[in-house]
C-alpha positions as YAML, in Angstrom:
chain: A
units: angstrom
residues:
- id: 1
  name: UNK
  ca: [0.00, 0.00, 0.00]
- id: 2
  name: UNK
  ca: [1.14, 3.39, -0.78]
- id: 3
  name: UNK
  ca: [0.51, 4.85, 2.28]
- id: 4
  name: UNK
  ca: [2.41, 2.82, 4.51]
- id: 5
  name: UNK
  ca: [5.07, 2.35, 2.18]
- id: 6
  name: UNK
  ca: [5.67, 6.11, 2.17]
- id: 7
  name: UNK
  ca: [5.76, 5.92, 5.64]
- id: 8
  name: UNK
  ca: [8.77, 3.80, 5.61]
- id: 9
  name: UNK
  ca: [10.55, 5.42, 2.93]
- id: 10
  name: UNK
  ca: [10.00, 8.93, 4.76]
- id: 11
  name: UNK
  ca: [10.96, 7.04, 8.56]
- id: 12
  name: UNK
  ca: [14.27, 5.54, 7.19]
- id: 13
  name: UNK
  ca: [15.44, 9.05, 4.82]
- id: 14
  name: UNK
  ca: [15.18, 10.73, 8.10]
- id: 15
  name: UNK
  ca: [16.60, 8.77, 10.49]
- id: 16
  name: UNK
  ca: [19.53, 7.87, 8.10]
- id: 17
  name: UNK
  ca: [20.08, 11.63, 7.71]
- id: 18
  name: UNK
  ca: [19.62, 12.73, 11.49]
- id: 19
  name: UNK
  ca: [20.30, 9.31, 13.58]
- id: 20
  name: UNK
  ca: [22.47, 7.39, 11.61]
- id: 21
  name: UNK
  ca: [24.83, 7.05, 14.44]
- id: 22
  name: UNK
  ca: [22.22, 6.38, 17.55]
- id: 23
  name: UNK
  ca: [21.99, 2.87, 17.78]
- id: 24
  name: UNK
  ca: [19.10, 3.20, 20.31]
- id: 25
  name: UNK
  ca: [16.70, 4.43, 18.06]
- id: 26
  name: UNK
  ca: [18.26, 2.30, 15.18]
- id: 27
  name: UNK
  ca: [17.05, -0.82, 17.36]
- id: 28
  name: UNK
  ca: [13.21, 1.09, 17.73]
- id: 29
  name: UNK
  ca: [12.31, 0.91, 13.77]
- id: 30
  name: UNK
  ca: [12.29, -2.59, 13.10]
- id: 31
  name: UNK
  ca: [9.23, -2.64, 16.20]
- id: 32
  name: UNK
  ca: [8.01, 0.36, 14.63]
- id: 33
  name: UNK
  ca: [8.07, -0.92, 10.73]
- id: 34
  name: UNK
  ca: [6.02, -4.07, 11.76]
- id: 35
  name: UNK
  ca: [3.38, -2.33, 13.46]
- id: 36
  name: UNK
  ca: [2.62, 0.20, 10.79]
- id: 37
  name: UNK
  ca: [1.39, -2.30, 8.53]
- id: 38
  name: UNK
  ca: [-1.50, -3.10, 10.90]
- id: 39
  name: UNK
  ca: [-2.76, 0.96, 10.46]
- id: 40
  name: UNK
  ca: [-5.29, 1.54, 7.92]
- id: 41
  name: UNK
  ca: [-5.33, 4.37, 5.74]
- id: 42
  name: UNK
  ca: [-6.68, 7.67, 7.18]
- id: 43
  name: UNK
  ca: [-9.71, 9.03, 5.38]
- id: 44
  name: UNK
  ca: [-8.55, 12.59, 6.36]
- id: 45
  name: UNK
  ca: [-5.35, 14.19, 7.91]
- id: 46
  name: UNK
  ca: [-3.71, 17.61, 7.69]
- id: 47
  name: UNK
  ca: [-0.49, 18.93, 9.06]
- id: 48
  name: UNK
  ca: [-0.63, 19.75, 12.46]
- id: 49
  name: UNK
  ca: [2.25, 21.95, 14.48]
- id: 50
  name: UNK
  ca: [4.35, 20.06, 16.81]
- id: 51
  name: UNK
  ca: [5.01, 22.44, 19.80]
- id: 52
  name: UNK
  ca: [2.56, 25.68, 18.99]
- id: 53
  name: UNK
  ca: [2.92, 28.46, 21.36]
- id: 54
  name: UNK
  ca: [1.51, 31.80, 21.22]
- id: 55
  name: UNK
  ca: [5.43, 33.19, 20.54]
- id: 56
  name: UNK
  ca: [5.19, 31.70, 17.54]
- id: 57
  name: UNK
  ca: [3.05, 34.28, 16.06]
- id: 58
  name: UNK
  ca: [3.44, 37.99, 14.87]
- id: 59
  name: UNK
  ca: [0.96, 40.40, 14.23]
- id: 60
  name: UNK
  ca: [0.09, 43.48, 13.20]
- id: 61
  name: UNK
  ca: [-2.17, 44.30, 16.31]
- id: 62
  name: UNK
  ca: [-5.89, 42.64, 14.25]
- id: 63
  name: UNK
  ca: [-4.34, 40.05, 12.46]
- id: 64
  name: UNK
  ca: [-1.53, 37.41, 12.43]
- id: 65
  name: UNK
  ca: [1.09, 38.29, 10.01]
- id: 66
  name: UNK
  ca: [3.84, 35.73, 9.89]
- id: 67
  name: UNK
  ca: [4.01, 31.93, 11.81]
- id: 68
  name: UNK
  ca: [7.45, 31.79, 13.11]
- id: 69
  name: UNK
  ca: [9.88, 29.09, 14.45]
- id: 70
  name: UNK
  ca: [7.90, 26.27, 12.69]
- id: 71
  name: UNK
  ca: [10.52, 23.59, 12.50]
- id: 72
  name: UNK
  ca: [8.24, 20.36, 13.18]
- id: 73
  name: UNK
  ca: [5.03, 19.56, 11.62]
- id: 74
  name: UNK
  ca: [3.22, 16.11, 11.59]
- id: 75
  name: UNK
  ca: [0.86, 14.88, 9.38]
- id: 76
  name: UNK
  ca: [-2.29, 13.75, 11.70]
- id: 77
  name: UNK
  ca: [-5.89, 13.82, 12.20]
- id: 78
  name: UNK
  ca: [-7.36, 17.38, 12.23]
- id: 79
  name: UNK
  ca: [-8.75, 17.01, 15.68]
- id: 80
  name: UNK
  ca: [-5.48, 16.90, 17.11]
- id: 81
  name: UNK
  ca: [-4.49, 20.38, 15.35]
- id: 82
  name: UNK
  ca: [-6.58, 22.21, 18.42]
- id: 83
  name: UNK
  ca: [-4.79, 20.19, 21.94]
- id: 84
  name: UNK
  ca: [-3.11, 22.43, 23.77]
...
C-alpha cells in the first residue's frame, strides 16, 4: 500500500540523515516498521504543528502576520491540530 510504504521510505530518509549514528533508536524501527502495517489508511489528515505556542506568532495588532519558528510539523488527524 502506498501509504504505509511512504511511511517507511519517509521514517528511514530521516533517520539515516539525522540518527544514523544512535543505535538506540536504530534498534526502535524494526518494532516500529512491523506495526505500521496493521494501520489503515486515514480518510482525512492535515499537518498539524508540533510544539505551537503563542510566541510563535506575529501580528500586526488585528491580524496574524507571519508563523514563526515552525521547524516540526506532523501529518495527523485534524482534531489533534486544536490540543493544547
Amino acid at each position: 500500500d502506498d501509504f504505509q510504504s511512504h511511511i517507511l521510505n519517509v521514517r528511514k530518509e530521516l533517520v539515516n540523515m539525522f540518527y544514523s549514528d544512535d543505535e538506540s533508536i536504530q534498534n526502535a524501527f524494526p518494532t516500529f516498521d512491523s506495526q505500521l502495517s496493521s494501520l489503515s489508511v486515514p480518510n482525512e489528515s492535515t499537518l498539524v504543528l508540533i510544539d505551537i505556542a503563542p510566541t510563535q506568532f506575529l501580528s500586526d495588532g488585528t491580524t496574524i502576520t507571519v508563523l514563526v519558528d515552525n521547524e516540526a510539523y506532523a501529518l495527523a488527524p485534524r482534531e489533534l491540530d486544536v490540543i493544547g
